[in-house]
C-alpha positions in Angstrom: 38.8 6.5 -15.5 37.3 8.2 -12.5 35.1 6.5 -10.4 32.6 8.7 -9.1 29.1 8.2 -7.2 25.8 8.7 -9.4 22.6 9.9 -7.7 20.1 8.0 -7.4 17.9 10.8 -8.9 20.5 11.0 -12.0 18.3 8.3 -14.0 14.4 10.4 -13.2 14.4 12.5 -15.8 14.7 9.4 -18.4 11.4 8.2 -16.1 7.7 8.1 -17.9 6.2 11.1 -16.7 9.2 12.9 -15.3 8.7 15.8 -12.8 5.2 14.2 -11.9 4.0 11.5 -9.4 4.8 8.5 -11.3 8.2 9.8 -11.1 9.0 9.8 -7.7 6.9 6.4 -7.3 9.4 5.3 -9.8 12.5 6.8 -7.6 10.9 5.5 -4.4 10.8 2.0 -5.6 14.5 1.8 -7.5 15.9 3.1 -3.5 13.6 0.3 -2.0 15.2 -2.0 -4.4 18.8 -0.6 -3.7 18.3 -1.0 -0.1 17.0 -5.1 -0.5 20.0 -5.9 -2.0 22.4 -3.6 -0.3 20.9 -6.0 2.6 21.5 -9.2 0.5 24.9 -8.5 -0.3 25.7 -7.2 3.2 24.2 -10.4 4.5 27.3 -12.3 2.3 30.0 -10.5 3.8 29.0 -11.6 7.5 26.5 -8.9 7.9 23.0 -9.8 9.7 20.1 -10.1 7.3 17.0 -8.2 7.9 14.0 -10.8 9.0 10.7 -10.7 6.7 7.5 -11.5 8.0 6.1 -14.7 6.2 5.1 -13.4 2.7 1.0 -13.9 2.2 -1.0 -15.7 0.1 -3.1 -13.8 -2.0 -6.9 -15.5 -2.0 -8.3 -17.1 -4.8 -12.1 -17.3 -6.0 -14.0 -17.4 -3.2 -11.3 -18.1 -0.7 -11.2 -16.5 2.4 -7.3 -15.5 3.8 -6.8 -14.2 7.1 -3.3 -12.8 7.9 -1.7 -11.7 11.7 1.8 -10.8 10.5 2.6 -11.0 6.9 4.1 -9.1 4.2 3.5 -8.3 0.6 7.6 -8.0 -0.5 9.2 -5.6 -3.3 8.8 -7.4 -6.5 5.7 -9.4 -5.7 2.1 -8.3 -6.8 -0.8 -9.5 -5.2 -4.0 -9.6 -7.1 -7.4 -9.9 -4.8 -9.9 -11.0 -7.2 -12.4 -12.8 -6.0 -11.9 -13.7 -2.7 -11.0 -11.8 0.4 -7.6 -10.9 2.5 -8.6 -10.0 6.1 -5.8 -8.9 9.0 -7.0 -9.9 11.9 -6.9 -8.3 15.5 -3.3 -7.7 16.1 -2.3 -8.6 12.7 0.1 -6.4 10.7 0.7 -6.6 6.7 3.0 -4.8 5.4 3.0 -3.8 2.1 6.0 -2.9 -0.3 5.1 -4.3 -3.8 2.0 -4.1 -5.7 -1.6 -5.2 -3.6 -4.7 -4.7 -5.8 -8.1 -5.7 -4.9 -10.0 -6.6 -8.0 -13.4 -5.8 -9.3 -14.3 -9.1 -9.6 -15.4 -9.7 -5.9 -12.2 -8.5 -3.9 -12.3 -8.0 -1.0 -9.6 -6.3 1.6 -10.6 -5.9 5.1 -8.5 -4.5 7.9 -10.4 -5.5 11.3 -10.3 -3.8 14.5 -6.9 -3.8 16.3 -5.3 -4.6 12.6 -3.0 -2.9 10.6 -1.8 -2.7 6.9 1.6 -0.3 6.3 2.0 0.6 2.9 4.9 1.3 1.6 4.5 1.1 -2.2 1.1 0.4 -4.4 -2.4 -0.5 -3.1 -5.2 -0.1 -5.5 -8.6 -0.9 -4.7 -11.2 -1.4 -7.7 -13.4 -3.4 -5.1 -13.8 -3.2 -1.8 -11.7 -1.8 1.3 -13.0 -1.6 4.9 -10.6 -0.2 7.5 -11.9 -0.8 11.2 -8.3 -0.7 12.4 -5.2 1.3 11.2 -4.4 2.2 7.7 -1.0 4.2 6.8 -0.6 5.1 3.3 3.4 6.1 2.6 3.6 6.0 -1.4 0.3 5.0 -3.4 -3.1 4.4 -2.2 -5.9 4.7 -4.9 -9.2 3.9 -5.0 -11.5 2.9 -7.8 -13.8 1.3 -6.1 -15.3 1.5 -2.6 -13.3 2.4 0.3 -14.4 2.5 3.8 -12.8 4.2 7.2 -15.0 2.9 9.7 -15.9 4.4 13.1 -13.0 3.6 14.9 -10.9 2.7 12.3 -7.6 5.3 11.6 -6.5 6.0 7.7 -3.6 7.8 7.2 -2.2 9.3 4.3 1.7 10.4 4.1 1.9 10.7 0.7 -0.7 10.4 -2.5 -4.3 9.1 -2.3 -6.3 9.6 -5.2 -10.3 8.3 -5.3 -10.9 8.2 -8.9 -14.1 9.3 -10.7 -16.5 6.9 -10.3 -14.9 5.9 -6.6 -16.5 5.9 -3.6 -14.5 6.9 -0.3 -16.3 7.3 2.9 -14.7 7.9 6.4 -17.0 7.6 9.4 -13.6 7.3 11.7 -10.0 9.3 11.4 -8.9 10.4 8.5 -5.7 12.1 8.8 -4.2 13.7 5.3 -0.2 15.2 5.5 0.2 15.3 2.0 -1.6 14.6 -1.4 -5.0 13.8 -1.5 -6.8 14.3 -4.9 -11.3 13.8 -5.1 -12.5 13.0 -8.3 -15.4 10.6 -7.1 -17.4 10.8 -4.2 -15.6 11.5 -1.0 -17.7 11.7 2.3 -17.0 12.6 5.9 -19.9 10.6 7.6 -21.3 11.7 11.2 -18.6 10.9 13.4 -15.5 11.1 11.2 -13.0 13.2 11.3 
């Protein structure tokens, strides 16, 4: 028997949806999980582990959670349902699982000076307010309402999608380097850009 490398985009076609969006999400996220445990197992044979910021709590009804430097990890899902996760000046989240904030009263606010990175899947079906920095690098989709403040930067590097019904408003920067799909209401306020 030969032993022979498989690429990693061997297994898409056998993907829901292959040849469309979901498919590379799906690619993305097996090399994301490749490279966690590539890490892991490195970390066994005398190799340095990576260090993860302190993984957050995701607020419950009516609870308030303010992060500085947190992450949402691959393999976690974070549901924002009633409550609200705020970074604070300075703060960073990163996120690389699954963050949605609900319709039920979530609320996610990035404050001036604040940053979220994400990395994998942020859906907003309540409400998002961005007053600092924003970078979307997979999935960012809005069903709800999502605000780029004056001042505030949002920045999409890969798919952003406001769905019909949604309401996206920028007032600050809103830079776009790949897809960005309107089927709500998308508008560039006096001052954005």
């Amino acid at each position: 028997m030969t032993n022979r490398a498989v690429s990693p985009r061997a297994n898409v076609a056998r993907t829901p949806n292959a040849g469309s969006g979901d498919a590379r999400v799906f690619q993305r996220r097996r090399i994301a999980v490749a490279v966690h445990l590539a890490f892991a197992v490195g970390a066994g044979a005398g190799m340095i582990a990576p260090v993860h910021a302190q993984q957050i709590t995701c607020p419950a009804a009516g609870v308030t959670v303010t992060t500085a430097t947190a992450t949402n990890a691959a393999m976690f899902t974070c549901n924002v349902t009633a409550g609200a996760l705020n970074i604070s000046s300075g703060g960073l989240l990163t996120n690389s699982g699954d963050l949605n904030v609900l319709s039920t009263g979530g609320i996610l606010g990035i404050n001036t000076g604040g940053t979220l990175t994400n990395n994998y899947g942020l859906r907003n079906y309540g409400t998002l307010t961005n007053s600092g920095t924003l970078t979307n690098s997979l999935l960012l989709s809005n069903v709800g309402t999502l605000t780029n403040a004056a001042g505030g930067t949002l920045t999409n590097n890969s798919s952003l999608y406001n769905i019909l019904g949604a309401t996206l408003t920028n007032s600050g920067t809103l830079t776009n380097s790949s897809v960005l799909r309107n089927y709500g209401t998308l508008t560039n306020a006096a001052g954005g850009t």
